[in-house]
N, C-alpha and C positions, 0 to 999 in steps of 0.2 A: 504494500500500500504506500502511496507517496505521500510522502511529510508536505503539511500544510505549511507554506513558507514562510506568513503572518498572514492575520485577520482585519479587517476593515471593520471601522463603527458604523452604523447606520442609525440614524434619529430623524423618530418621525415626529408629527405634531400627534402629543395626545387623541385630540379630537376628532383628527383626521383618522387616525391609525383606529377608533374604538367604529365601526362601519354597521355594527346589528349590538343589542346590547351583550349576546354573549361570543359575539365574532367582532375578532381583530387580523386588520391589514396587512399585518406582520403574522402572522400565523397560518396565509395561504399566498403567499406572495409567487408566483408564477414565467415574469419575464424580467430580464434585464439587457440595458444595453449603454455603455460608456459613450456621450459625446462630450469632446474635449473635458470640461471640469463640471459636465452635468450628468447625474446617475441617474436615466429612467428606469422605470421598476413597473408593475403591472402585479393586480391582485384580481385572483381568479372569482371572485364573488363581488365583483365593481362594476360599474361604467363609469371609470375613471382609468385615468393616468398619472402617476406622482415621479415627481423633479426633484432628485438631493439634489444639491451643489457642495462642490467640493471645500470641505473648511479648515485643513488643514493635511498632514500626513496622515493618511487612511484613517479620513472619519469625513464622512457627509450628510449633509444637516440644510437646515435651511428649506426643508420639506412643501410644497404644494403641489395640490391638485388640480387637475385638467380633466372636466368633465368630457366625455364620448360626445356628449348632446351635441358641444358647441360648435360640435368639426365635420363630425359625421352622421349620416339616417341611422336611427339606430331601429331597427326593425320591429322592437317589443317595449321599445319607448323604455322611458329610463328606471324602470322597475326590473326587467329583469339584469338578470348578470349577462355580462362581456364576456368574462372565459379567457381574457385574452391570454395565450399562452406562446407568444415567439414576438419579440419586437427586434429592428433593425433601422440602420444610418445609412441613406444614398442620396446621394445627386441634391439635398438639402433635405428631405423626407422624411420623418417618422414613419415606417414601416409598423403595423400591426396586424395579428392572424386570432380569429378566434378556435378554440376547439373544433367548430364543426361537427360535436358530437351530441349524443344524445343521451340524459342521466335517470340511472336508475334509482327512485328513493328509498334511500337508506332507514333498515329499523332504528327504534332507540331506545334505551334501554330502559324508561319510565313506562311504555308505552305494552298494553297488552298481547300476548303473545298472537291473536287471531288479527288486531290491529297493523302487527309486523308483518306478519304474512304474506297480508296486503300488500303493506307498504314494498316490497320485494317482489309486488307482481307490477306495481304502475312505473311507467318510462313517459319521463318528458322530453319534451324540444323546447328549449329558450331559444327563440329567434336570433338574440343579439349575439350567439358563439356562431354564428356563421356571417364575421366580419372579416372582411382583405379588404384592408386600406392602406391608405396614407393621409400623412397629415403635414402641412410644411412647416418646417421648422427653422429660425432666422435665431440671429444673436441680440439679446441687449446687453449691453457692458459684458459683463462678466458670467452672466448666464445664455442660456438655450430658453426659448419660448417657441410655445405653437398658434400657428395663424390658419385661420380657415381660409386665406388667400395672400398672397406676399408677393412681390415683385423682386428678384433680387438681380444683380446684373443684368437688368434689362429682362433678366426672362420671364414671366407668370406661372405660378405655382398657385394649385388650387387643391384642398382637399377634396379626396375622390375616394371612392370604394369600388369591388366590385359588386354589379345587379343582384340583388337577392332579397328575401321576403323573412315571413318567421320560420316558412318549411325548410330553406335553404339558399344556395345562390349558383350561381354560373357551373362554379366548379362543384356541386355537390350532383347538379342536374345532369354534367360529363361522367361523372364516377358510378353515375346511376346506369350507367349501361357499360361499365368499363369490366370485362369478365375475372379479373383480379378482386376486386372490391365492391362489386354492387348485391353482394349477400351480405356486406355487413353495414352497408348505410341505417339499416334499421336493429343493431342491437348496439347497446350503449359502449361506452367508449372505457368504459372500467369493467367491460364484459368480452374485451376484444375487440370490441367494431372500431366504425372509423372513429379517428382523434389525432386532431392535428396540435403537434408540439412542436415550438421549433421554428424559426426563420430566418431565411438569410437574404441578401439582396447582392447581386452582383452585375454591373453591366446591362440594365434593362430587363437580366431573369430573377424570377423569385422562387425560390425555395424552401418549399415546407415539409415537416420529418412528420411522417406520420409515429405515434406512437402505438398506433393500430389501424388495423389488423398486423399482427406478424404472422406471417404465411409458412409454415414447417421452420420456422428460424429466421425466417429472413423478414427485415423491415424493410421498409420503403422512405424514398426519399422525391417528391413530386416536383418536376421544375416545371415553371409556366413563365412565358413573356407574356407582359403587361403594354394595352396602349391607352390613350384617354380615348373615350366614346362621342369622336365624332365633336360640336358643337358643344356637347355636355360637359365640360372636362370633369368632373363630381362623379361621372361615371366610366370607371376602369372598365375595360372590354380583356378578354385574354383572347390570344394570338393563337392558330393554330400552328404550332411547331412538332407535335407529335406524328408517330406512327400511322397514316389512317386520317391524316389532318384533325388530329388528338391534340384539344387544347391543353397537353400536357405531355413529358416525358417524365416514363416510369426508371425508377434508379433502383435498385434490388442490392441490398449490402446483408451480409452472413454477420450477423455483431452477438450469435451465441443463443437468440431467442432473446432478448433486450431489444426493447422498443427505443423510439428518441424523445429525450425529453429536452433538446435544448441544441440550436444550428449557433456557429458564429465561424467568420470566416478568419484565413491567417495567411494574405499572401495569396499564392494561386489553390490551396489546401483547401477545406473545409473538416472544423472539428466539430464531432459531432458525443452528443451527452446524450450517452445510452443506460438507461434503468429500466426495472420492470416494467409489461405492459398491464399485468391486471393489480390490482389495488394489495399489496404487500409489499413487506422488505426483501429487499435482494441486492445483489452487486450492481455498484454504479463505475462506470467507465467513461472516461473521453478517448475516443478514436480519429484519430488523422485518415482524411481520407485523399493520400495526395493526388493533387491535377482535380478534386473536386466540384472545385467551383467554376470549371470551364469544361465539362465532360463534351467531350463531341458527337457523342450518340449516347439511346439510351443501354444504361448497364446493368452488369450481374458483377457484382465486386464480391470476390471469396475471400474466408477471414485474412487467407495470406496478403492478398494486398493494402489491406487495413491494417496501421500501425498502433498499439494499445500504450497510451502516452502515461496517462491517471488514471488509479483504482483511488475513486473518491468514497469515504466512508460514509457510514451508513449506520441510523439507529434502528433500536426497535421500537416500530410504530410514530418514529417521531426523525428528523433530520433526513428527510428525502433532497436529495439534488432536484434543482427546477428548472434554474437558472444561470446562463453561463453569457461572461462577455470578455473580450482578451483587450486584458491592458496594456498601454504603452512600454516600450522598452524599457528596462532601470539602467540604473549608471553604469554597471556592466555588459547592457545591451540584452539582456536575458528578457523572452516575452513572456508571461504568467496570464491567468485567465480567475477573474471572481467567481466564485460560484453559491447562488441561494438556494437556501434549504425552504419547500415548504416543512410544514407541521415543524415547527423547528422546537427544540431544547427549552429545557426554564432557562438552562446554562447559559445560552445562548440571547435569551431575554433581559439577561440582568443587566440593571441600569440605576442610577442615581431617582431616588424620589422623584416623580412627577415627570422623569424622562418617559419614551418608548424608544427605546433602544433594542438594537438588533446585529448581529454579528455573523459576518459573510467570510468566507473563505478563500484565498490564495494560493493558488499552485503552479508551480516556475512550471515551463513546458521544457522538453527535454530537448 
């Protein structure tokens, strides 16, 4: 297992961070992604987005929120959850991906054993986890902010998504007839079916890990080009680039029967944060997948060509890896990557009276 190299502080606003009165922000926290001295971060039970800024040597603070509402449709209005699980930095952009999936409700343990039952046979669909967008993002002084339209070099930037409703979008209605994946568009994403984790942006393609279905061991990795739709620019359109003029290329990687829980790129590489696909503990890995983020057709990549960088730990029922973003060089040049734990530790909670603080992990790459 690789020695964590130090820890980062994270402090949110109280108020912010306490989101239902017995759920906290910090206790499901989902995506991350470093631009310049601003930490974006993503909470899987939100429609929202929250900004550290950086306040000194590995501690960020300075916390607010960016509601979904103000930037993007959100399909189920601002009640249900976003889901968002993969964000990313291009061409000025906030990149974000929702799950895409569909959740099965969970017993509890107050609740009568014919009452649980139930609760174990109903599956919903929250409209708002089936978001692909972006949102633009400009500098003031010393921070990153987001703009439902921005002008910057001359060019126009307009937050856009892709077309889709509360049943799905563009890309759920392509996977619905895709003979890999369209028996699992209808069983939940903590059941095996589909759930998208994971985002990367490179060069006009985008990149999403699915963390299911894994198919005899093997996960998937989905690339699509993106254009604006026409007049509307608010509406992303996807490109037919696939097999079959498949608005999608299929990427097939052996990572051991581990799903992806988290895309960030490194260079012409892509590292990918593989854990469990069904809801327990088990080994978490970062994999190199070199020439990844430029594949020239679609692949079948066996474990030999994936390199195993991080064996990231792991608790019981508590410290899952979620979230991964690679940080700038240090004084030695050595590149490292943060990584967030949902359900995370008290350990890991402890803070000063009246803080919410939170404690994120670093590990050099090799």
């Amino acid at each position: 297992m690789n020695k964590i190299a130090h820890s980062v502080s994270l402090k949110f606003d109280p108020h912010l961070d306490q989101i239902e009165k017995d759920k906290k922000l910090r206790d499901g926290l989902s995506a991350v992604v470093l631009v310049a001295d601003s930490l974006w971060v993503a909470g899987d039970e939100t429609v929202r987005l929250e900004r550290l800024s950086r306040e000194g040597e590995g501690v960020y603070g300075g916390h607010v929120a960016f509601p979904l509402s103000d930037y993007l449709t959100l399909p189920a209005g601002e009640e249900g959850e976003a889901d968002i699980e993969g964000l990313d930095v291009a061409d000025g952009y906030l990149w974000l991906v929702g799950s895409h999936s569909l959740k099965r409700i969970s017993p509890k343990p107050a609740k009568p054993v014919a009452e649980n039952r139930k609760r174990l046979s109903l599956v919903e669909t929250d409209g708002n986890r089936f978001l692909l967008g972006r949102i633009p993002l400009t500098s003031k002084g010393a921070v990153e902010v987001l703009e439902k339209e921005a002008e910057v070099l001359g060019a126009r930037r307009v937050a856009g998504q892709v077309a889709g409703n509360t049943k799905g979008n563009d890309l759920t209605a392509a996977l619905a007839r895709d003979k890999h994946f369209k028996n699992f568009l209808g069983i939940p994403g903590k059941d095996n079916g589909l759930d998208i984790e994971g985002l990367a942006v490179v060069g006009g393609r985008v990149f999403v890990g699915l963390r299911g279905p894994v198919l005899r061991g093997w996960t998937t990795l989905l690339e699509m080009a993106v254009r604006e739709g026409g007049k509307d620019a608010s509406t992303l359109k996807l490109k037919k680039i696939g097999l079959k003029g498949r608005l999608y290329q299929k990427h097939f990687l052996q990572l051991g029967g581990l799903g992806v829980r988290d895309l960030c790129l490194d260079g012409e590489d892509l590292l990918i944060l593989a854990g469990p696909t069904m809801d327990l503990d088990g080994p978490v890995t970062v994999f190199r997948w070199p020439g990844g983020a430029n594949p020239k057709e679609e692949s079948l990549v066996f474990r030999e060509s994936l390199q195993k960088v991080i064996d990231v730990p792991f608790g019981n029922g508590r410290d899952h890896a979620e979230g991964m973003t690679l940080l700038p060089p240090n004084k030695q040049g050595r590149r490292s990557v943060l990584i967030l734990y949902d359900a995370p530790s008290e350990e890991r909670k402890k803070s000063k009276k009246g803080e919410a603080a939170l404690r994120a992990d670093v590990f050099e790459l090799p």
